[in-house]
C-alpha positions as CSV (number, residue, x, y, z in Angstrom):
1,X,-50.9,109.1,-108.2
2,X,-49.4,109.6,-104.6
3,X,-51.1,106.9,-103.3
4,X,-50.1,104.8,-105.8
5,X,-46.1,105.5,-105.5
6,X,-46.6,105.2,-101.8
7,X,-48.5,101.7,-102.0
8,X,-45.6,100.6,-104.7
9,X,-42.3,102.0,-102.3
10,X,-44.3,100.1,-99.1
11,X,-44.4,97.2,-101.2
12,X,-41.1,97.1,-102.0
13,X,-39.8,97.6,-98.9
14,X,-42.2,94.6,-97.7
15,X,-40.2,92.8,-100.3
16,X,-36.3,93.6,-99.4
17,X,-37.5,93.7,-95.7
18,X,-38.4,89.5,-96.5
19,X,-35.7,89.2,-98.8
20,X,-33.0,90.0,-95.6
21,X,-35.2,87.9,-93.1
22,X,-34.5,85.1,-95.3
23,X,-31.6,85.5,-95.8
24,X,-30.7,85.8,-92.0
25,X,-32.4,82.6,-91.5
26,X,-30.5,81.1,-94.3
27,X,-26.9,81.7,-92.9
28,X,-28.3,81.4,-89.0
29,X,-29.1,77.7,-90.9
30,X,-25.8,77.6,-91.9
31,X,-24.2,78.2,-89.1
32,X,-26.3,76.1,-87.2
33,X,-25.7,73.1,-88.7
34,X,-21.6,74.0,-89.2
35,X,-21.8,74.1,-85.3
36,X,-23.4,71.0,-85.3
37,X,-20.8,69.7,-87.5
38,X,-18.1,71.0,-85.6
39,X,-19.0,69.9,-82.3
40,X,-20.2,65.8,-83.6
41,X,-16.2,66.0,-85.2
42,X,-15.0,67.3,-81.8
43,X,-17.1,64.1,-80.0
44,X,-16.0,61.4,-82.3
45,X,-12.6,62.8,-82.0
46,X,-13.1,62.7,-78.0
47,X,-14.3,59.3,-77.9
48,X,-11.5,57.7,-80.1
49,X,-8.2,59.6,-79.0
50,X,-5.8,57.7,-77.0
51,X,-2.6,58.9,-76.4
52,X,-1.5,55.2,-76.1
53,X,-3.1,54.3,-79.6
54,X,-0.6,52.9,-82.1
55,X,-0.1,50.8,-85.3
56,X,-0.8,47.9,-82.8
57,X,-3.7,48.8,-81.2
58,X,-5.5,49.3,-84.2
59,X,-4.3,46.1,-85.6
60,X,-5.6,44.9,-82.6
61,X,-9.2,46.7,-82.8
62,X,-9.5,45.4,-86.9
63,X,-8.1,41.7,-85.5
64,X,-10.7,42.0,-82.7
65,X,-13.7,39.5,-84.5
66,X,-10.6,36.7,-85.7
67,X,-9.8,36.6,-82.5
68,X,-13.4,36.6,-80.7
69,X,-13.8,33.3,-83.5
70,X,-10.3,31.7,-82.3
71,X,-11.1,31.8,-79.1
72,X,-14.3,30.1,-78.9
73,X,-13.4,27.5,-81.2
74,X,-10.2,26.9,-79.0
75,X,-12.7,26.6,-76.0
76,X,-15.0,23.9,-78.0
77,X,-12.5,22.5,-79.4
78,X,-10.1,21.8,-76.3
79,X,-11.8,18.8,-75.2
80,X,-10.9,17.3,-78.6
81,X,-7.6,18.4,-78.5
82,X,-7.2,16.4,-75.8
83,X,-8.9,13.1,-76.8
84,X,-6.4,13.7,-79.8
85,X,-3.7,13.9,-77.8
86,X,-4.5,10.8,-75.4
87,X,-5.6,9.1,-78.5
88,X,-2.2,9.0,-80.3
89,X,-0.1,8.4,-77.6
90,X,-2.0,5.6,-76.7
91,X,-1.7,4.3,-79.9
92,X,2.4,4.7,-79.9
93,X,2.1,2.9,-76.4
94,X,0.1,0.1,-77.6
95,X,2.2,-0.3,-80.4
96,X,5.7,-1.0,-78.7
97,X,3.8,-2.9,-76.5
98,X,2.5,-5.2,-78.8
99,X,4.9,-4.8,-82.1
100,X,8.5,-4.3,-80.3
101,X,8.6,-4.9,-77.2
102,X,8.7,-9.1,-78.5
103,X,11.0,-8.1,-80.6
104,X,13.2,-6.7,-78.3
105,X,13.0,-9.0,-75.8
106,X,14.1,-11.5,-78.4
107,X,17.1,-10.4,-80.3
108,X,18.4,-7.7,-77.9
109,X,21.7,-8.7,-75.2
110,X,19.9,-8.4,-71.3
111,X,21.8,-5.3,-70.9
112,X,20.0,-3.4,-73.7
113,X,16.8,-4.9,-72.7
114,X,17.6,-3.6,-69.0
115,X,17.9,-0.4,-70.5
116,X,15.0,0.2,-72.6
117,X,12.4,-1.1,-69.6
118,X,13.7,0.8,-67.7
119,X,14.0,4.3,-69.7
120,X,10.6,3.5,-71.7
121,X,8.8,2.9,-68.3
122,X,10.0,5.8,-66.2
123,X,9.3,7.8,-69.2
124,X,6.1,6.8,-69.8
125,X,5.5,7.2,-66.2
126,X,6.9,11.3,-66.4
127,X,5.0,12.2,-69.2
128,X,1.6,10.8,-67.8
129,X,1.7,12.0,-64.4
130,X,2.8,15.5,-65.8
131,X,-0.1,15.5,-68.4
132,X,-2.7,14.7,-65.9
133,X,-1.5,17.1,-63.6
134,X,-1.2,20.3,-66.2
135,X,-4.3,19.4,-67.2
136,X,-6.7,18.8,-63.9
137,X,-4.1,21.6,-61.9
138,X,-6.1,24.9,-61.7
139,X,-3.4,27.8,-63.0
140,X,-4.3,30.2,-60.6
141,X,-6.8,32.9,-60.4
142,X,-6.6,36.1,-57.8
143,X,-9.4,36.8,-55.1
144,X,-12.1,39.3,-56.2
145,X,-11.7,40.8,-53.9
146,X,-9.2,42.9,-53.0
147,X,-8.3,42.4,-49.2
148,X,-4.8,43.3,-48.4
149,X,-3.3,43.1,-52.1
150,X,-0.6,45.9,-53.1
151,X,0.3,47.2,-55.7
152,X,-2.5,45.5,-57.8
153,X,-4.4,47.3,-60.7
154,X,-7.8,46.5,-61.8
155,X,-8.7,44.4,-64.5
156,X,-10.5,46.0,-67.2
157,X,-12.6,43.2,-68.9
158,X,-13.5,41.1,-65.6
159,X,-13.4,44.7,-63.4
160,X,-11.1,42.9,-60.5
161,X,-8.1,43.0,-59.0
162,X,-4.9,42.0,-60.9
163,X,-1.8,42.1,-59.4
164,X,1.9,42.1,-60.9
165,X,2.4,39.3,-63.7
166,X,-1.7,38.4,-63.8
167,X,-3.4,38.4,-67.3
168,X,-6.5,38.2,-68.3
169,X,-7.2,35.0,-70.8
170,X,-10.5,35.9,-73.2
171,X,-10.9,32.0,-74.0
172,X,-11.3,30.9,-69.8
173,X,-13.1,34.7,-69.5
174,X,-10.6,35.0,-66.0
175,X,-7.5,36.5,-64.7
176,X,-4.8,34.3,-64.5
177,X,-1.6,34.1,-62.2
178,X,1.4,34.5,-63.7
179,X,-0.4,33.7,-67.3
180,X,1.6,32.1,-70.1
181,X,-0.9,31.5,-72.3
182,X,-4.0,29.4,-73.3
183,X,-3.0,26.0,-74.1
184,X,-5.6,24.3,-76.0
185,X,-4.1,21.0,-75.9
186,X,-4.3,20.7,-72.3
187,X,-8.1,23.1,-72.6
188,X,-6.3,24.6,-70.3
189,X,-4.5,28.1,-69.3
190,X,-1.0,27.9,-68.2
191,X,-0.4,29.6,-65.2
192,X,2.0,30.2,-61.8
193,X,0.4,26.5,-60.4
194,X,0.5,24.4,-63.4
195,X,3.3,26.1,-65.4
196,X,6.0,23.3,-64.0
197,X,3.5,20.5,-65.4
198,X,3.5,21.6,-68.5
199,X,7.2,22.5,-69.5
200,X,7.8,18.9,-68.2
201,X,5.3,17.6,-69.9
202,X,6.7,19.0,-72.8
203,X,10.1,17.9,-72.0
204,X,9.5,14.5,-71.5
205,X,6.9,14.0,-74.5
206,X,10.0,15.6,-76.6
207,X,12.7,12.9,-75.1
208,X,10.3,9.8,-75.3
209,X,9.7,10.7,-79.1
210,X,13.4,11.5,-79.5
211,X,14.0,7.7,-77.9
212,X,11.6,6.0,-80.0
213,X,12.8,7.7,-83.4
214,X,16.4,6.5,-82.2
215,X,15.4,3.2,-81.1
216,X,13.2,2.1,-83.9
217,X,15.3,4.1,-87.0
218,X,16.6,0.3,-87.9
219,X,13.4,-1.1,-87.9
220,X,11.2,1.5,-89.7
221,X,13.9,1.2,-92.5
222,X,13.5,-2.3,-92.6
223,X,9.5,-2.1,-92.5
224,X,9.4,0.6,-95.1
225,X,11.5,-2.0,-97.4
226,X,9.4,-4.5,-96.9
227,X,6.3,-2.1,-97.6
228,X,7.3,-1.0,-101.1
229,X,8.3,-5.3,-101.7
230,X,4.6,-5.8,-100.8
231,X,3.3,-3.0,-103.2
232,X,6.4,-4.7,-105.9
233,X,4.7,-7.7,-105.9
234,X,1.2,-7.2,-105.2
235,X,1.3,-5.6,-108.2
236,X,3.2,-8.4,-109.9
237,X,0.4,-11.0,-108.2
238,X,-1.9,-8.7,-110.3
239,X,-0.5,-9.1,-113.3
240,X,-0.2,-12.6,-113.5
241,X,-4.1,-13.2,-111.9
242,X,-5.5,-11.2,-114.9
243,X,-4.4,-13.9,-117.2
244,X,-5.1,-16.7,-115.2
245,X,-9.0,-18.0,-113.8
246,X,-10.0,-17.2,-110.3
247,X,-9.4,-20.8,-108.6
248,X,-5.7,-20.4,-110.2
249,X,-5.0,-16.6,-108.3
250,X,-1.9,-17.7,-105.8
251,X,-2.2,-16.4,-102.0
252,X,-1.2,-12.9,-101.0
253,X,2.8,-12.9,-100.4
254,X,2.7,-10.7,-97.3
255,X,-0.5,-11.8,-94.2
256,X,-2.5,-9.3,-92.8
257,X,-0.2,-9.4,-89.5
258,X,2.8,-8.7,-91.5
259,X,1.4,-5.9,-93.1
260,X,-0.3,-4.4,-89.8
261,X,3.4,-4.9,-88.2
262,X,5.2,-2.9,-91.1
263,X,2.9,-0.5,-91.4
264,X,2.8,0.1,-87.7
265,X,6.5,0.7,-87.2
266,X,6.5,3.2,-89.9
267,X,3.3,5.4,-88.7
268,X,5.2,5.3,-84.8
269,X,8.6,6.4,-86.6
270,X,6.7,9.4,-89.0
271,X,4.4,10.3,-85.8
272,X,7.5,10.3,-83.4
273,X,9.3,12.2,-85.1
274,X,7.3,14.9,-86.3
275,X,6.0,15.3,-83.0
276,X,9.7,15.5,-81.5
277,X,10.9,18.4,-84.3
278,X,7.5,20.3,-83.3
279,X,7.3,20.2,-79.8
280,X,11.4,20.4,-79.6
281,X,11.3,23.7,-80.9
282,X,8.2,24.3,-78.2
283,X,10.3,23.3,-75.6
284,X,13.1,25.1,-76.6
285,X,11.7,28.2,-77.0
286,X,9.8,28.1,-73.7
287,X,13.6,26.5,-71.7
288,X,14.8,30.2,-73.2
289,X,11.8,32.0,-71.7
290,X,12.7,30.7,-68.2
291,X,16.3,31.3,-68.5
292,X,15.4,34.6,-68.8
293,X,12.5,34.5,-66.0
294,X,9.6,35.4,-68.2
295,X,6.6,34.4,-69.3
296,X,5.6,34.4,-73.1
297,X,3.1,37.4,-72.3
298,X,5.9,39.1,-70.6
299,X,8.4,39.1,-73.6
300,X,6.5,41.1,-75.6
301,X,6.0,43.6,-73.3
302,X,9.6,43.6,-71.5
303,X,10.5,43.7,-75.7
304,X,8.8,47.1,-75.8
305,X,9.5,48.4,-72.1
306,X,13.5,47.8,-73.4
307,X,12.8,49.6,-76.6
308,X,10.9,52.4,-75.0
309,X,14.3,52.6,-72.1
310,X,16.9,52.4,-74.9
311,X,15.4,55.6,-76.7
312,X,15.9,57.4,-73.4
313,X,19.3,56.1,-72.9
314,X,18.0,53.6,-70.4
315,X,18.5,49.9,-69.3
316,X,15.7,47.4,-68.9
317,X,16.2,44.7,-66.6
318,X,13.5,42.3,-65.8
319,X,12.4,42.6,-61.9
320,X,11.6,38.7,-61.4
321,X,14.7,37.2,-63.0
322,X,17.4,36.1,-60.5
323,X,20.4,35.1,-63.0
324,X,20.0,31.9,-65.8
325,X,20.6,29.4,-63.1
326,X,18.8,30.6,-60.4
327,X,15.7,30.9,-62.5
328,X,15.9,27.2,-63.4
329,X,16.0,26.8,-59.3
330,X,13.1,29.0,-58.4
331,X,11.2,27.5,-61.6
332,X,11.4,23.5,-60.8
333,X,11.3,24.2,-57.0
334,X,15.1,23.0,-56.1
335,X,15.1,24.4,-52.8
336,X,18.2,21.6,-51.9
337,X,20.6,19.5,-54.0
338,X,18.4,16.5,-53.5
339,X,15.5,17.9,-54.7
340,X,17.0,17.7,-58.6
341,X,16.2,14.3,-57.9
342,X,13.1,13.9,-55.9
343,X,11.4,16.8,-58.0
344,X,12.6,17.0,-60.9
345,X,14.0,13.2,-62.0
346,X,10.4,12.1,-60.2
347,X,7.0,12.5,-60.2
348,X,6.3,15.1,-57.4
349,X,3.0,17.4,-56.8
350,X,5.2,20.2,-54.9
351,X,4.0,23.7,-55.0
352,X,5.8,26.5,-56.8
353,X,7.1,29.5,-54.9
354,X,5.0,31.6,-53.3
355,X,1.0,32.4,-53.9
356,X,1.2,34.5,-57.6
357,X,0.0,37.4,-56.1
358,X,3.1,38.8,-54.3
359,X,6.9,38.0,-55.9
360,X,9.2,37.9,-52.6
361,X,12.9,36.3,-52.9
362,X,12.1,33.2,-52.7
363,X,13.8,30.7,-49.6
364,X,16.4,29.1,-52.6
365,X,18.0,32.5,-53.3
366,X,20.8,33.1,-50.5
367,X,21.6,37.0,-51.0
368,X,19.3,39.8,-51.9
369,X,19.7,41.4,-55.1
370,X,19.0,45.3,-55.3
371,X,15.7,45.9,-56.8
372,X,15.3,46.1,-60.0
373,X,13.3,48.6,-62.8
374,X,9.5,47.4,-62.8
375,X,7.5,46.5,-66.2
């Protein structure tokens, strides 16, 4: 009976002895994998934090694939751009040519015909040469190596150095000088080198739509009259051939070079003016940006160095502008009063100040200005 109580109180203590080592393992378990949980939170949370990170960056970071998709089909697609671009204004070009300039020639007074050869041509001449140059001029790209550059920070997508006003453009896949942006109409960036090229470009595309919208408003209300007279009684020719036999259907009122003139002067007015109200307010918007001496890159971020300042009681003020006028002279390259002609009023190749890599006063600006608070 002994060794029957004995055997049962050495089983059960077998039992709670396995019970407890269970349920030991069961909470070491637990607390194993809460540790694990803990510490995979902590790494994520390690990996993600920035103290820099903002509404914007993650717009950014959710924007990242739309832009990846823009900017290759800008890169395909800049070649076509500027076909497009050649294309039409080739066309405008062939039509004066070939519609108005007879027409001039034969109803206008010798003065007015002075005038518009004159104008048209040097015109024609500016925004050419500037085209060809913004678009075959290299913006500007710093060394890779780094060589006796101050004050330079290192790129972090094409690990290189990148000194002060140098961005890095995800369509060319390379730092650019004094970056503006990515112009896909010239499939090319705009830069410190070619910047000059393509405001003027701009400027004088703008102005020679401007002149022909003036110039032909006359005729392009006279050839949309006669357009909706042709439609009037082409429709009224209609009519009267349905009740008559095919040998008795009278001629068309209006021949084909008729039509092909009307019809030309109105698609030159529509295209010439649409262009001049779109790239007007381009031009406009880029004559502010170098009143102020920045770039389009570098608004947005003196924007935000100004609001960050102003909430510490602070002024911003932007380190490479030299006053409105000044930055129009450092900009074109006016170095002397003659030069508003020879470079600016002409077709000239002249280099911009200095190398985009160092921002010294340049030789225009007579006194030195104290420095100024860096972006």
């Amino acid at each position: 009976m002994r060794s029957r109580q004995r055997m049962f109180a050495a089983v059960m203590r077998l039992l709670l002895k396995c019970l407890r080592l269970g349920r030991r393992r069961r909470f070491r378990l637990l607390r194993q994998l809460e540790q694990l949980w803990h510490y995979g939170h902590l790494c994520l949370r390690s990996l993600l934090y920035n103290s820099f990170t903002n509404g914007d960056v993650v717009l950014d970071s959710l924007f990242e694939p739309v832009y990846w998709l823009v900017d290759h089909v800008t890169r395909w697609f800049g070649v076509v751009f500027v076909a497009l671009v050649i294309g039409l204004t080739s066309s405008i070009v062939a039509i004066v040519y070939i519609c108005l300039l007879p027409l001039i020639l034969q109803t206008y007074t010798p003065a007015w015909i002075c005038w518009h050869l004159a104008y048209g041509h040097w015109n024609l001449i500016m925004i050419v040469f500037h085209y060809y140059m913004a678009i075959t001029t290299s913006p500007g790209h710093p060394p890779q190596a780094k060589n006796d550059l101050t004050g330079v920070s290192i790129c972090r997508k094409c690990i290189a150095p990148k000194p002060a006003r140098t961005h890095h453009c995800s369509i060319c896949n390379r730092c650019v000088l004094k970056m503006d942006h990515h112009c896909p109409w010239l499939n090319n960036c705009v830069g410190h080198y070619n910047h000059r090229y393509f405001f003027s470009f701009c400027l004088f595309m703008t102005m020679g739509c401007i002149y022909c919208s003036i110039s032909g408003w006359d005729m392009f209300r006279d050839a949309y009259a006669a357009i909706e007279r042709m439609k009037l009684l082409e429709k009224e020719r209609l009519q009267v051939a349905a009740n008559q036999t095919y040998y008795q259907t009278p001629p068309p009122t209006f021949t084909f070079r008729q039509r092909a003139f009307h019809k030309s002067v109105v698609y030159l007015w529509v295209l010439c003016s649409s262009v001049a109200l779109a790239l007007g307010a381009l031009t406009l918007w880029h004559a502010a940006l170098i009143t102020r001496g920045e770039t389009s890159i570098e608004r947005h971020i003196n924007r935000k160095e100004r609001q960050r300042l102003q909430k510490k009681g602070k002024v911003f003020r932007n380190p490479y502008s030299y006053g409105s006028w000044d930055n129009w002279k450092v900009f074109l390259g006016v170095d002397v009063p003659r030069h508003w002609l020879t470079r600016v009023l002409l077709p000239s190749p002249h280099l911009p100040h200095g190398t985009g890599l160092s921002w010294d006063l340049p030789p225009c600006m007579t006194e030195q200005r104290a420095p100024l608070l860096a972006i």
